[in-house]
C-alpha positions in Angstrom: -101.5 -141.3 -33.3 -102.3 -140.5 -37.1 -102.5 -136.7 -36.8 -101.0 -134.1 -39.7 -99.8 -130.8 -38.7 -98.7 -128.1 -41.4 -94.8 -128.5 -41.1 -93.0 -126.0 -39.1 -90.6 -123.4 -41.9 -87.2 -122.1 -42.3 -86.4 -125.1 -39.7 -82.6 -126.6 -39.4 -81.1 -129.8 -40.0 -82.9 -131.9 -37.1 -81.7 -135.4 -35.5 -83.9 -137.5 -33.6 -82.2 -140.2 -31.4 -84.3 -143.4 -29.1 -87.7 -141.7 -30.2 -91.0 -143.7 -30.6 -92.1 -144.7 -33.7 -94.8 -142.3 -33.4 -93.4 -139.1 -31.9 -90.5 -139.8 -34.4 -93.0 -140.2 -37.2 -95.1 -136.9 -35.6 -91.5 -135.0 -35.1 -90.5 -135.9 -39.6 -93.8 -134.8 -40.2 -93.5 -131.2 -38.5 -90.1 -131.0 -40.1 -92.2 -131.7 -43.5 -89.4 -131.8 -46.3 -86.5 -130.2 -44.7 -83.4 -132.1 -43.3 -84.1 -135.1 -40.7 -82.6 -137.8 -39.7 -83.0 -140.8 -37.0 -81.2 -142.7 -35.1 -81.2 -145.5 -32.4 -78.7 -144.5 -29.9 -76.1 -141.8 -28.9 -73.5 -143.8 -30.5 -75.5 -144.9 -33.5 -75.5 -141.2 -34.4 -72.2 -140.4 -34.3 -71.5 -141.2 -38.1 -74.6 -139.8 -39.1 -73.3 -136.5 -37.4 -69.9 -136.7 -38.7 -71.7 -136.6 -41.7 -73.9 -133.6 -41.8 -73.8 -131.9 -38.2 -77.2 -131.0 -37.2 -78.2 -128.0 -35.6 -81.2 -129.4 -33.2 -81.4 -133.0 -32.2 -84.3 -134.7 -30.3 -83.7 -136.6 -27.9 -85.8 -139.7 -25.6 -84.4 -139.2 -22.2 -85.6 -142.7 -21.5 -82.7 -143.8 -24.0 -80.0 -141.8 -23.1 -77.9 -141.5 -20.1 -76.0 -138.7 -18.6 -72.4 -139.9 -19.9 -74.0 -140.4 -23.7 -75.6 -136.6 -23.2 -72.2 -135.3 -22.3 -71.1 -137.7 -25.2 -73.7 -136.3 -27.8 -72.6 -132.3 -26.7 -69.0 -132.5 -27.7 -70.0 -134.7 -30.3 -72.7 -131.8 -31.9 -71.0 -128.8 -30.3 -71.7 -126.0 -28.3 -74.3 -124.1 -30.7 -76.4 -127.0 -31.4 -80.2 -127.1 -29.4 -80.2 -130.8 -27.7 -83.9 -131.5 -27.3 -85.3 -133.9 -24.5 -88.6 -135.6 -24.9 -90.4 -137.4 -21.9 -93.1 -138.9 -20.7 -93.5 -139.0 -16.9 -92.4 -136.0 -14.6 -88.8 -135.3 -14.0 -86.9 -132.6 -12.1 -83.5 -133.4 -12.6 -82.7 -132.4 -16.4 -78.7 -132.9 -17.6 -76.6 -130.1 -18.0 -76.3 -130.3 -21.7 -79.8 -130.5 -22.5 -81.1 -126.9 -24.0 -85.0 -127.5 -23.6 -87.7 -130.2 -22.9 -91.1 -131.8 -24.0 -93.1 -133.6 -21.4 -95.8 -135.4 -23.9 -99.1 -134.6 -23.0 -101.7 -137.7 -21.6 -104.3 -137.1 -24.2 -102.0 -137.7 -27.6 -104.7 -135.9 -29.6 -103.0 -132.7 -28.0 -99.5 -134.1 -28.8 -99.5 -132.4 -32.6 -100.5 -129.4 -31.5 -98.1 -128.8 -28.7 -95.3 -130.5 -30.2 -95.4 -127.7 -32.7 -95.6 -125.2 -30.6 -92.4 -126.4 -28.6 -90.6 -127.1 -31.8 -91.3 -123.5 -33.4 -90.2 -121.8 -29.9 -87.1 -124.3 -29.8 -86.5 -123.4 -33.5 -86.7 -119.1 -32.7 -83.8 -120.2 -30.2 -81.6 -121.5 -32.2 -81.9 -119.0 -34.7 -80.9 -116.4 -32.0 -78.1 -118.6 -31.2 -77.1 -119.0 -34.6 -77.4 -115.1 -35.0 -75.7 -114.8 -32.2 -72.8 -116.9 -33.4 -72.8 -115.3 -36.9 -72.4 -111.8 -34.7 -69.6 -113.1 -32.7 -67.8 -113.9 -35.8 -68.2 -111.1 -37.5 -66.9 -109.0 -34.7 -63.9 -111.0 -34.5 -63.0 -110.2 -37.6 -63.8 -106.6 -37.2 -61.8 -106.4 -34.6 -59.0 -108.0 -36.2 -59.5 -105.8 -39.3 -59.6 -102.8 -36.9 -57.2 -103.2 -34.4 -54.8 -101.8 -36.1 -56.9 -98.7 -37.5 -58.0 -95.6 -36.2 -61.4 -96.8 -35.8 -63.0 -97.2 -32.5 -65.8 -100.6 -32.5 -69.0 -100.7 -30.7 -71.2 -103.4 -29.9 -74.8 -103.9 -28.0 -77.8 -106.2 -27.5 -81.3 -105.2 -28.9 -83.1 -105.3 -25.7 -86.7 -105.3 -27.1 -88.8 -103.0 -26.8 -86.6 -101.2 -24.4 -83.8 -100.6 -26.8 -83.0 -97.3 -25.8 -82.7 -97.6 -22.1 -79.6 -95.4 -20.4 -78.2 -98.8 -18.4 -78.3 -100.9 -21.8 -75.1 -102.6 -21.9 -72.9 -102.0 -24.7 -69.1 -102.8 -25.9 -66.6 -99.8 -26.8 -63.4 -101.0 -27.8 -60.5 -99.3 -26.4 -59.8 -97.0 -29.2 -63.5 -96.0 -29.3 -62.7 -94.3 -25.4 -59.2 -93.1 -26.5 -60.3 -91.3 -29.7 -62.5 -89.3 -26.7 -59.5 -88.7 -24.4 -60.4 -91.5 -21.8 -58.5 -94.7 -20.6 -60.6 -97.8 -20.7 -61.6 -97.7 -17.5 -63.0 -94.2 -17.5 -66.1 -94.9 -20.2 -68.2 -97.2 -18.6 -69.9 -99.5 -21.3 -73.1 -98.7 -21.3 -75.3 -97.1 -23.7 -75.9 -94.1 -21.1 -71.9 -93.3 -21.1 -72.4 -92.6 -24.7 -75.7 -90.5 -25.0 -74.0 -88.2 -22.2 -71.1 -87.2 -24.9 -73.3 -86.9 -27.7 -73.8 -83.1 -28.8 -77.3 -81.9 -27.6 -78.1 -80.4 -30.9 -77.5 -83.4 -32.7 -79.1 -85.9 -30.1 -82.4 -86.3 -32.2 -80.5 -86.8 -35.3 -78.5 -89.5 -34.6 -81.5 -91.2 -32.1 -83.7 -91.2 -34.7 -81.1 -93.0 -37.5 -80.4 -95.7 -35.0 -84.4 -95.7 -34.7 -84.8 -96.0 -38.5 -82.0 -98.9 -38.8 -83.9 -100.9 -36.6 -87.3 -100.3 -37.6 -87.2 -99.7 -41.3 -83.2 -101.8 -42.5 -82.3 -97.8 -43.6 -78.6 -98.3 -43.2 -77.1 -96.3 -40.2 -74.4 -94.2 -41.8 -74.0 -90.8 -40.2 -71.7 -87.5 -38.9 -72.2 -86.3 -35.6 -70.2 -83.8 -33.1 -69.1 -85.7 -29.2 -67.9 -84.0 -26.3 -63.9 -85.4 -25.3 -63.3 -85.8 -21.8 -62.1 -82.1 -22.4 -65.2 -80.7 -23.1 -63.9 -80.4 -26.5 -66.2 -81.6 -29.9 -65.2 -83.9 -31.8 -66.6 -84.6 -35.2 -67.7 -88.2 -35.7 -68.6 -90.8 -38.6 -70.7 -93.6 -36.9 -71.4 -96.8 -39.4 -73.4 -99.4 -38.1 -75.4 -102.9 -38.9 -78.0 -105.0 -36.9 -79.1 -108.5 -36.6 -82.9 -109.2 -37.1 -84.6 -112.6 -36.1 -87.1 -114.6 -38.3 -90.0 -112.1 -36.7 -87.4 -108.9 -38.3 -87.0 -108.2 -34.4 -83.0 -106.3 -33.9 -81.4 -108.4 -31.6 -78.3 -107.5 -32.0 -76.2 -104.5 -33.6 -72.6 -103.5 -33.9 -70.6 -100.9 -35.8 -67.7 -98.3 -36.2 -66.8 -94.6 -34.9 -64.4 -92.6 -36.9 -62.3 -89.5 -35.6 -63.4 -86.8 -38.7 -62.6 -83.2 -36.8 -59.3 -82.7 -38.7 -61.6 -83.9 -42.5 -64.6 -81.4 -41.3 -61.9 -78.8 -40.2 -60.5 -79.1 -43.6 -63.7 -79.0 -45.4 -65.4 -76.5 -43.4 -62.1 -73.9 -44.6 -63.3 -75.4 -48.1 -67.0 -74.3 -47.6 -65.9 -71.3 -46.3 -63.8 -70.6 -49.0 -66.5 -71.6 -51.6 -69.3 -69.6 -49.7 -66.8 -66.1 -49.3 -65.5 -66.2 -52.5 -66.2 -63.2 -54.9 -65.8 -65.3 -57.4 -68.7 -67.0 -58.8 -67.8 -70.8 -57.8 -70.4 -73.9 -59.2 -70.4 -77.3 -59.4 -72.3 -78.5 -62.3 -73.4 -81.7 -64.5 -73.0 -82.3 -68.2 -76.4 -82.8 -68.6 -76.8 -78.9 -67.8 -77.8 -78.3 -64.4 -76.1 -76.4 -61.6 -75.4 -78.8 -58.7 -74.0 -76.2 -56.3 -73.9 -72.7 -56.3 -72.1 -70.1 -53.7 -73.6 -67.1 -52.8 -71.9 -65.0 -55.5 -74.1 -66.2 -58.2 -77.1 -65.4 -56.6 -75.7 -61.9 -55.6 -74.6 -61.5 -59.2 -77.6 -62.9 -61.0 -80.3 -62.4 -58.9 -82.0 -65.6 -58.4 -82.1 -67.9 -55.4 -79.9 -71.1 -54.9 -83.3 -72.9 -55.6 -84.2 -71.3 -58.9 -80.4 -71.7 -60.2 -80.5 -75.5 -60.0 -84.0 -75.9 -60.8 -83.6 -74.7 -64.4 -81.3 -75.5 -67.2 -78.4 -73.4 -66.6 -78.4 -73.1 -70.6 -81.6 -71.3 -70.3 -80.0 -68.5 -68.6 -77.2 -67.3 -71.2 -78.1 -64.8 -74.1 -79.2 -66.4 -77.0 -76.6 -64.5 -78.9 -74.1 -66.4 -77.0 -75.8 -70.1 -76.7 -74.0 -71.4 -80.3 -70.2 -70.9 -78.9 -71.6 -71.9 -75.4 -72.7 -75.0 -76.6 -69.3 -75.9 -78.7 -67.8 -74.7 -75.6 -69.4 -77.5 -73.3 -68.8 -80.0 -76.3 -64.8 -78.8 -76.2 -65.3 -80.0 -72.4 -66.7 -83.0 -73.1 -64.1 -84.5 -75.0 -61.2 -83.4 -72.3 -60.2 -79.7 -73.4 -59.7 -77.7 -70.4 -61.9 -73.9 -70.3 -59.0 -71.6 -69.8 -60.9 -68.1 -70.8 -64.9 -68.5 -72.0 -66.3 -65.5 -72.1 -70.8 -65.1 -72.5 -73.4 -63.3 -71.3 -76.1 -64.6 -69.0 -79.0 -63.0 -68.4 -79.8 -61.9 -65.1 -83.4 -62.1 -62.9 -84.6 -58.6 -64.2 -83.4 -59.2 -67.8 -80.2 -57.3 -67.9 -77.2 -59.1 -69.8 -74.0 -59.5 -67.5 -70.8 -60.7 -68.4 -68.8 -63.5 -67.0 -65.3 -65.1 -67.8 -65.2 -69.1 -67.4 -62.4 -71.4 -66.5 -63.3 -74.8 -66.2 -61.2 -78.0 -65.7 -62.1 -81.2 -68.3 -63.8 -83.4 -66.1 -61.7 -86.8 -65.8 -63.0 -89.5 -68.2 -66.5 -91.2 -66.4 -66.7 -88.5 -64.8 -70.0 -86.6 -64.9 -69.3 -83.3 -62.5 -67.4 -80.7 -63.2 -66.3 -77.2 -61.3 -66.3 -74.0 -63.1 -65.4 -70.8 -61.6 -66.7 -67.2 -63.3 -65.7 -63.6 -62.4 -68.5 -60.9 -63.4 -67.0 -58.8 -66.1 -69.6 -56.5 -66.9 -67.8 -53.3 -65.7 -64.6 -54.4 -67.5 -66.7 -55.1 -70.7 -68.8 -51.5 -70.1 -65.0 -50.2 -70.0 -63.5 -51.8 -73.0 -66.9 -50.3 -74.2 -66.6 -46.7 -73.6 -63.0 -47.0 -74.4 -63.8 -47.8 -78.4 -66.5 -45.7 -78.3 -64.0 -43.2 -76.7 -61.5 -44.0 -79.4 -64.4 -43.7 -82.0 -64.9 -40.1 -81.2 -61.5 -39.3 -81.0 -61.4 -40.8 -84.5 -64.5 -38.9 -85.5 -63.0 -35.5 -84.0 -59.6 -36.1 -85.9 -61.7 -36.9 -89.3 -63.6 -33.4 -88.0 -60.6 -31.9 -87.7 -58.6 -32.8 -90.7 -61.8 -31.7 -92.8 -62.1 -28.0 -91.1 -58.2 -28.0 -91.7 -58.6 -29.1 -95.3 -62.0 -26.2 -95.8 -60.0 -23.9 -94.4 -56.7 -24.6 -96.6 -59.3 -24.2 -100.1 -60.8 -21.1 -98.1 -57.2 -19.6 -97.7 -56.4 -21.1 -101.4 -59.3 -20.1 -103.1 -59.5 -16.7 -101.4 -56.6 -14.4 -99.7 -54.0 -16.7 -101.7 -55.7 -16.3 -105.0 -56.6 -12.4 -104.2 -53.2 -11.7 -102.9 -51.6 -13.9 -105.9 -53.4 -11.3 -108.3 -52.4 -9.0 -106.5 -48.1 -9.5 -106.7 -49.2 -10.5 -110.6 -50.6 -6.4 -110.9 -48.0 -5.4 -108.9 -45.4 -6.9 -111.2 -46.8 -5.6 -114.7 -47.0 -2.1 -113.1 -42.9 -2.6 -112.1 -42.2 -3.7 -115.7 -44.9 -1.4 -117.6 -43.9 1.9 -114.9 -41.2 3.8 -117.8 -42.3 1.9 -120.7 -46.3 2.3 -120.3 -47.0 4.4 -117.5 -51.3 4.6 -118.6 -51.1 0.7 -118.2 -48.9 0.8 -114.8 -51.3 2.9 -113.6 -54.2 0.9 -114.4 -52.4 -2.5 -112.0 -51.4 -0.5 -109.7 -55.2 0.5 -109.1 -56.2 -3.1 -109.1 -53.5 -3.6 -106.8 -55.4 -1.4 -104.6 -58.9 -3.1 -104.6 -57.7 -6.8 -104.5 -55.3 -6.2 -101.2 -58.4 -4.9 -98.7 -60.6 -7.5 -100.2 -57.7 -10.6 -99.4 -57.3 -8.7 -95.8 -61.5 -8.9 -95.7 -60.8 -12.0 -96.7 -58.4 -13.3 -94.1 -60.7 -11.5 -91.5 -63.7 -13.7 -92.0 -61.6 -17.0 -91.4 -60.1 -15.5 -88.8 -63.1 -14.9 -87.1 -64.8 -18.1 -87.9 -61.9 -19.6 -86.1 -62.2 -17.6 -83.0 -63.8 -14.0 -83.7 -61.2 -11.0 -81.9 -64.1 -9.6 -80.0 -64.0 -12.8 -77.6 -60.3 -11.9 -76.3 -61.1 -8.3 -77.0 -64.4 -8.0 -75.2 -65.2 -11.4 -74.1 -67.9 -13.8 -74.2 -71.2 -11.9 -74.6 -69.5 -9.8 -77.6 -68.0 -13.2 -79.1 -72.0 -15.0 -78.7 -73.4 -11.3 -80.1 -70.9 -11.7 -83.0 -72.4 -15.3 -83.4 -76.0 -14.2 -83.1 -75.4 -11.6 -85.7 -73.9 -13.8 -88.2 -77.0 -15.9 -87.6 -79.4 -13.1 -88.3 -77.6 -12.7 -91.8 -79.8 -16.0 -92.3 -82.5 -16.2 -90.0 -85.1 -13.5 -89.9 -86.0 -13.4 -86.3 -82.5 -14.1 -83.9 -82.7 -12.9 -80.3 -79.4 -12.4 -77.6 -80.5 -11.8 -74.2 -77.7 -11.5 -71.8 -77.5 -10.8 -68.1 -75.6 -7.7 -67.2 -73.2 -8.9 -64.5 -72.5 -12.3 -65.7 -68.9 -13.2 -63.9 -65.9 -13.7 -65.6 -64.9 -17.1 -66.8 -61.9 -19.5 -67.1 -60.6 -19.3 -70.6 -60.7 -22.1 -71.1 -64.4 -23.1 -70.0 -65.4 -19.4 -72.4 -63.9 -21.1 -75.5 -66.2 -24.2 -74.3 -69.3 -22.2 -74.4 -68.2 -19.9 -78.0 -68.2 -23.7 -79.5 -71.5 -24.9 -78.0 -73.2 -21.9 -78.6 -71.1 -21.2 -82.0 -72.2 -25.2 -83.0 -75.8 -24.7 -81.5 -76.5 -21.6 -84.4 -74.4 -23.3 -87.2 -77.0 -26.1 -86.9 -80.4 -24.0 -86.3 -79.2 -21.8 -89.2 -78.4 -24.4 -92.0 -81.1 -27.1 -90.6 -83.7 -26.2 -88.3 -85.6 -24.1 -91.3 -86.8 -21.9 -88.0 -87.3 -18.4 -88.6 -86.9 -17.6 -85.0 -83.8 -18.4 -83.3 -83.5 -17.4 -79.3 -80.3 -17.1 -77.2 -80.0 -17.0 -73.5 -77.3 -16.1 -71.6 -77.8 -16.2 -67.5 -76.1 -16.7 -63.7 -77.5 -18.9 -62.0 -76.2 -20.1 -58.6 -72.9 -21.9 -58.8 -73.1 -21.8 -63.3 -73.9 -19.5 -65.9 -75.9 -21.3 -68.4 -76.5 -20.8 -72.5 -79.9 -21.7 -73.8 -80.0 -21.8 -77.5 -83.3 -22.5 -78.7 -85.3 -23.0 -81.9 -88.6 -23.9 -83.3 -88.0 -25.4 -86.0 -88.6 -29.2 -88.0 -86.6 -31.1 -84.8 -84.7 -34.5 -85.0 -83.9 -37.0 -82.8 -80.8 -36.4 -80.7 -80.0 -40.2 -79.9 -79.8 -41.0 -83.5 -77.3 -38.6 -84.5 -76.6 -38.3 -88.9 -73.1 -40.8 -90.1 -70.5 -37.9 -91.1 -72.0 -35.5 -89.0 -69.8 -34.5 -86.1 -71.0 -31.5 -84.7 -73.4 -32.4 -81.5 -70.6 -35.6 -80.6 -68.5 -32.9 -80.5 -70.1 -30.2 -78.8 -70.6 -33.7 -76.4 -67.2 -35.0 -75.8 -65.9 -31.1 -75.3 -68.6 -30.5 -72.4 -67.7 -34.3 -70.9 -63.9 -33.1 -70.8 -64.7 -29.7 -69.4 -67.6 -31.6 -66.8 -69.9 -29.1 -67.9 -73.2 -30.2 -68.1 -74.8 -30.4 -71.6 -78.6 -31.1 -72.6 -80.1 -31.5 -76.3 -83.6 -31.8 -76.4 -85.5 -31.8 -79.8 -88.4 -33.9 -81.0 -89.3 -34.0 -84.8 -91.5 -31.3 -85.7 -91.1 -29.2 -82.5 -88.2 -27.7 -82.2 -84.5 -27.9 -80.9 -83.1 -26.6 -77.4 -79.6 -27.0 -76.3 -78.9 -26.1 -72.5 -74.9 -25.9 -71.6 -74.2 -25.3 -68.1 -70.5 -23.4 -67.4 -69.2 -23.6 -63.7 -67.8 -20.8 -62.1 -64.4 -21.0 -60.5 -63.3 -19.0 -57.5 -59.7 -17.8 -57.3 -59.3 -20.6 -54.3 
């Protein structure tokens, strides 16, 4: 029989034993260059075995009786494939013998079949072997496990049918005590375990045993069970199957873990992360966000998406980016953020503010966790405050220059009048006997300087606060304005209601100053020659409207040293009377400054 066959692959060691010359020659060439050996007899193989145990051998049953079979099992072991080959019918086959051959009557079908029977008997003992390697890793699983929390499970791969409820599986005895039941009470099946798993996560966990089987994606995930309590518990399933030459699962075994107290803990995590006010991030060094909770978002106005889809460097102020950047750097090489302060810009453009601590990541670590608060009030605060303080500063420097006007006013005028006037006074005592002609004559100078420091001392007086406003009150104080205005201005008209109501003192100084500040600036820069005043009751206010038509300005860019409309400003904010200043250059200036009423309650 001089027939080749292409030799069978990823064969075993193979012994023959008693074989013809030609189905031994027919056998070595089907094995083609991997491990075989021959023998005569049963007992002629026994050193050959001792030498390199095989894991098939062939076998004549004409050479071998049933003493030398029982022989050659203990001799190869239980997880060796004893092969028989014969050539006349037989019925009564040894125990120890795995599989037969009957060779065929016409030998030019002998090649043919004998590889056939040799790849089937091959697929076998690869299950076995499989099956072996299976057995010992579970034994060591369970010895690693037994005395761990961890509850073992192992099943056959009945193919195609993998999934049927009465599959048979093993549940060690913690796996049915981390559920509440005694080892009796779980029946081991794959059924008593597709009962407790939680209906909403059913298709998850069906379809990453699916994958593992199908696809080698490795089975490592968290699902909720139902105790024997009807209460959930939270579980981590590992797992890892056994795949035949074909990549057929056969077999598959793995690990549940108790997690409910770990997802109880981090769930208060998430929730702590999610509620916080506080904007909380996780973030890389290579500057992206990883995570973001809902407060950035709600702060910054983008999605979760668009916040780790972009740089996050692209969001702060370019003002800011230069100290950002040595900020991250100072981070880098292990210095904690303690109190970082930029501005990022949010969704619509607007700047916001935002204080950073941020732990040094550990060294080869490339994560880190920051956590901002939104201080854009605080910084509006700190704002207002300085600009507060600036006014304050600019009404003191006001101040201290009417104070220091008035003291030259005074100086220059009733002090130097009535100075002259005790000088006169004094000749006219010394000259009165001696040289009554020249007494006379400083005594009559006496007489004109006094009435014109008294005139004097008047017109301070009532560019301080004019007598008619506590005399007559605040239409005779804004006429006494209005007439001092028309001293300059050719045209200047006061148009009063009659039954205006009485004001608050102190709100009636407020409008004399607006109204007294509103003239002072139409007269010495509007270059109008028509000046009108309105006083009126209107509803729950009585409003001033002092208006000109004059060159204009620009009321948001007030003039440096110029106090007057900041003042006329922070005195209405302090009172909370409405004030408006509307001018544009070239058309004008009109100042609208609304009083409220007060009632007695």
């Amino acid at each position: 029989m001089n027939h080749r066959v292409d030799p069978v692959s990823n064969v075993p060691a193979c012994l023959s034993i008693g074989l013809p010359e030609n189905v031994s020659r027919l056998v070595a060439d089907v094995w083609g260059g991997n491990p075989f050996q021959a023998a005569d007899t049963v007992s002629s193989a026994r050193t050959l075995i001792d030498r390199e145990p095989p894991h098939m051998v062939v076998l004549w049953i004409d050479g071998a009786e049933q003493a030398e079979l029982d022989l050659l099992r203990r001799f190869v072991g239980p997880d060796a494939v004893i092969f028989l080959i014969f050539d006349s019918p037989r019925h009564d086959f040894p125990a120890a013998v795995d599989d037969t051959f009957e060779l065929p009557r016409d030998e030019t079908r002998l090649a043919g079949r004998l590889r056939v029977a040799l790849e089937d008997i091959t697929r076998q003992l690869a299950l076995r072997v499989r099956a072996n390697e299976l057995d010992d890793q579970l034994q060591r699983y369970d010895l690693a496990f037994r005395g761990s929390d961890d509850g073992l499970w192992d099943a056959k791969v009945y193919w195609p049918d993998w999934f049927a409820d009465d599959n048979e599986v093993y549940f060690s005895p913690r796996f049915k005590s981390m559920l509440g039941f005694e080892e009796d009470e779980f029946d081991d099946s794959l059924g008593a375990w597709k009962r407790r798993v939680h209906p909403d996560d059913q298709a998850l966990v069906y379809q990453a045993i699916d994958d593992h089987l199908h696809r080698h994606v490795p089975f490592d995930i968290q699902y909720r069970m139902f105790n024997k309590k009807g209460d959930i518990v939270w579980i981590r399933g590992l797992g890892s199957a056994i795949w035949d030459f074909n990549d057929i699962p056969v077999r598959m075994a793995g690990s549940n873990r108790d997690i409910t107290a770990r997802k109880a803990a981090q769930d208060e995590r998430d929730k702590f992360f999610e509620h916080s006010l506080d904007l909380l991030c996780f973030a890389n060094l290579e500057g992206y966000f990883v995570r973001v909770n809902p407060a950035f978002t709600r702060v910054l106005g983008y999605t979760e998406e668009e916040l780790l889809a972009r740089p996050f460097l692209e969001l702060v102020h370019p003002d800011d980016l230069p100290r950002t950047l040595r900020e991250i750097e100072r981070l880098r090489a292990g210095v904690d953020t303690l109190h970082f302060e930029n501005r990022y810009l949010r969704k619509d453009g607007t700047p916001c503010w935002l204080s950073w601590k941020t732990p040094a990541p550990p060294p080869g670590e490339t994560r880190l966790f920051a956590v901002a608060r939104d201080i854009t009030v605080e910084k509006q605060a700190q704002l207002d405050l300085q600009r507060e303080q600036d006014l304050l500063k600019q009404m003191l420097e006001f101040q201290e220059r009417d104070r220091k006007l008035i003291a030259y006013e005074i100086h220059d005028g009733v002090v130097q009048q009535t100075a002259a006037a005790l000088m006169h006074l004094e000749v006219y005592q010394s000259a009165l006997e001696s040289d009554p002609p020249r007494a006379a004559k400083n005594l009559q100078r006496v007489a004109e300087l006094l009435p014109q420091a008294v005139e004097e001392a008047r017109r301070l007086i009532s560019g301080l606060r004019p007598p008619a406003l506590d005399d007559l009150g605040i239409v005779a104080g804004i006429a006494y304005l209005a007439e001092q205005a028309s001293q300059s201005v050719e045209h200047v008209a006061f148009d009063p209601d009659d039954d205006l109501p009485e004001l608050a003192k102190p709100l009636e100084d407020t409008l004399f100053r607006v109204a007294q500040e509103s003239l002072n600036n139409a007269v010495r820069h509007s270059q109008s020659d028509r000046i009108e005043i309105r006083l009126f009751h209107e509803a729950e206010y009585v409003t001033l409207v002092v208006q000109d038509w004059g060159v204009g300005f620009d009321p948001s860019q007030p003039t440096p040293g110029h106090y007057g409309l900041s003042g006329m400003r922070e005195r209405c904010r302090l009172m909370e009377c409405p004030l408006t200043i509307e001018s544009t250059p070239g058309k004008g200036a009109t100042v609208t400054c609304r009083i409220p009423v007060l009632h007695d309650n």
